[in-house]
N, C-alpha and C positions, 0 to 999 in steps of 0.2 A: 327194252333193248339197250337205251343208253345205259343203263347201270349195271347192266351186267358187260357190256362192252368196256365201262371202266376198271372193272373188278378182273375182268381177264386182263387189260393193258396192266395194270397193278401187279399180278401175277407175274406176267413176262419180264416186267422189271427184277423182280425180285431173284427170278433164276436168274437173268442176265447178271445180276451184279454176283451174286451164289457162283458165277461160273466163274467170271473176270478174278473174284477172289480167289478162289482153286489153282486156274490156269497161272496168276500171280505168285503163289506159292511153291507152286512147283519150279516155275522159271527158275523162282529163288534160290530153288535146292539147285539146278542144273549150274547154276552160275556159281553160286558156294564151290562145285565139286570140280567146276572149271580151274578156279581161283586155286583151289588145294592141288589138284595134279598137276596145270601149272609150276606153283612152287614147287612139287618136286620132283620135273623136270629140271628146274633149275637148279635145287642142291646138287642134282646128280651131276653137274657140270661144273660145280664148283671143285676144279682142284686145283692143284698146283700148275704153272703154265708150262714149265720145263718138266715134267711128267712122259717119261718117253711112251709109254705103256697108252698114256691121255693120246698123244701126235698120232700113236698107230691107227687109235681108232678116227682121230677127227678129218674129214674131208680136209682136202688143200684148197683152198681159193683156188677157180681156174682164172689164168691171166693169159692163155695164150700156150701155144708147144713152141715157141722160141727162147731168144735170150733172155727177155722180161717175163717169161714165165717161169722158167727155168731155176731163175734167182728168188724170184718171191714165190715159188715152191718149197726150196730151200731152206727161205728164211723163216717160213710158217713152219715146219718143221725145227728148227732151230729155236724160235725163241718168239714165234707167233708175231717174227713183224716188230717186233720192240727195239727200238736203237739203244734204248737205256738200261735194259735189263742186264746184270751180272750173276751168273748162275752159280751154283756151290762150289764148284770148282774153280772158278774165277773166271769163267770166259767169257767174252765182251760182244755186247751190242745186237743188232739185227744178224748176224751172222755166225754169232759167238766165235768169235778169235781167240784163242791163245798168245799170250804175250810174244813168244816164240815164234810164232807166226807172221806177226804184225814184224817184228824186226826185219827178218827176211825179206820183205817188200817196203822197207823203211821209215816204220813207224817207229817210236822210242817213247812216245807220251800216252800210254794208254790211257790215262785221264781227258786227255784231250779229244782222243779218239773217240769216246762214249759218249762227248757230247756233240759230237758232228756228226749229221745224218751223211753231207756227201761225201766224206773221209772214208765213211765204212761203204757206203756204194764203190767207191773208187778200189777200196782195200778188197772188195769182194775181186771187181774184175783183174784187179794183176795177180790174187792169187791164182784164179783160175786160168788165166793166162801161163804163168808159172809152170803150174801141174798139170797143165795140155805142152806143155814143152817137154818136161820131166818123161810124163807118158805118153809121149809122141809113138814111139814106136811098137809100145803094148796096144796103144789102142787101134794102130792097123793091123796088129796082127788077133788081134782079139774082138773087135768090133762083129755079133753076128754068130758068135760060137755063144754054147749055152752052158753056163757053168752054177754045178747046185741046182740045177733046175732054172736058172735064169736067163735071160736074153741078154749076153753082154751088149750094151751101146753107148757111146760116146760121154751121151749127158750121164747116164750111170756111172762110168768111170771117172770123171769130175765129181761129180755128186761124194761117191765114198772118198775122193781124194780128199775134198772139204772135209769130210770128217774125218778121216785115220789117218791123212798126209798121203803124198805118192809115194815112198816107198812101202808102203803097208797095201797102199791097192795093187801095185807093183808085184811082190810077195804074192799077193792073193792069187793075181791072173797066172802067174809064172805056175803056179803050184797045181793048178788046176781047181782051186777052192780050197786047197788043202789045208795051204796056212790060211789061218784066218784070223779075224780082229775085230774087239766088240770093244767101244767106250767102256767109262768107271758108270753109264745108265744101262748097259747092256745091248746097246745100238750095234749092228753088226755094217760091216762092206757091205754083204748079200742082200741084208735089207734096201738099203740103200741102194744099192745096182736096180732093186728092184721098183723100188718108190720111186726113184728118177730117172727112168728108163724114157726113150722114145721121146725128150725133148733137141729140138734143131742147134745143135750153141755152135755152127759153122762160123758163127760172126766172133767165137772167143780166138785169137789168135795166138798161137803159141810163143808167147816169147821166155829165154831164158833169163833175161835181168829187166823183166818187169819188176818197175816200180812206183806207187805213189808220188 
């Protein structure tokens, strides 16, 4: 009995380790094929950051449906959040400004302006201050009507002012969608009406010589 007793314990060992080998192997392959789609999950995310095409698809960070959400909505669409970033066309920082722009709210050193984070925080709120004055009165009378298929709302109508200026969101609403305006990326008002819809920005206040 003892030696056949050892000869079976002998035996068990031999599959156990026979298994542990197999099961080892296989892991191996599961992990390989982890590691491979992995990385090419990753290449497929490698593109360019100003890629408008890339923004449409990527979620926005949520930060909130007020003012602080509102703005770093914006800015992840804009330029992913980047205060240093200068895009092909030359526009500057977290919120990408226009030279042209920055003047109007009394900036004159865009160099300087790119390397200050609170300059462009500051530069974001008087614009929009600015173009909640400009479009004071399109956006009471437009706020809730649906143009294009869209829900006009307030932070919409800031939102495309950032990008086309107010007189171009102006244009838009008066026209009933008619005229319209896309960037040199093909970004439209309507998009944007739409992407920034339904944020609270009660707390931007309309002034006409906001400034820096």
């Amino acid at each position: 009995m003892g030696k056949r007793a050892i000869k079976f314990s002998i035996l068990i060992a031999i599959l156990t380790f026979v298994s542990f080998g197999f099961t080892s192997s296989k892991e191996a392959n599961v992990l390989k094929n982890n590691i491979e789609n992995h990385k090419t999950s990753s290449e497929l995310y490698t593109v360019n950051p100003i890629d408008d095409d890339y923004f449409e698809e990527a979620p926005i960070p949520f930060t909130g449906q007020r003012y602080l959400g509102f703005k770093e909505a914006v800015a992840f669409k804009e330029s992913q959040g980047n205060y240093f970033v200068v895009n092909t066309l030359g526009y500057l920082g977290k919120y990408q400004f226009g030279k042209g722009t920055l003047e109007l709210i009394g900036i004159y050193n865009p160099q300087a302006f790119l390397k200050d984070p609170k300059l462009q925080e500051k530069a974001f709120e008087a614009n929009a201050s600015r173009n909640k004055w400009i479009l004071r009165r399109d956006i009471k009378r437009s706020v809730g009507k649906r143009i294009n298929g869209v829900i006009v709302t307030e932070s919409g109508i800031l939102a495309a002012a950032h990008l086309a200026g107010p007189g171009s969101v102006k244009k838009y609403l008066r026209s009933g969608g008619q005229h319209g305006f896309s960037d040199a990326y093909g970004t439209t008002v309507k998009y944007y009406m739409k992407r920034f819809a339904g944020y609270d920005v009660s707390s931007i206040k309309a002034n006409k010589k906001a400034r820096v």
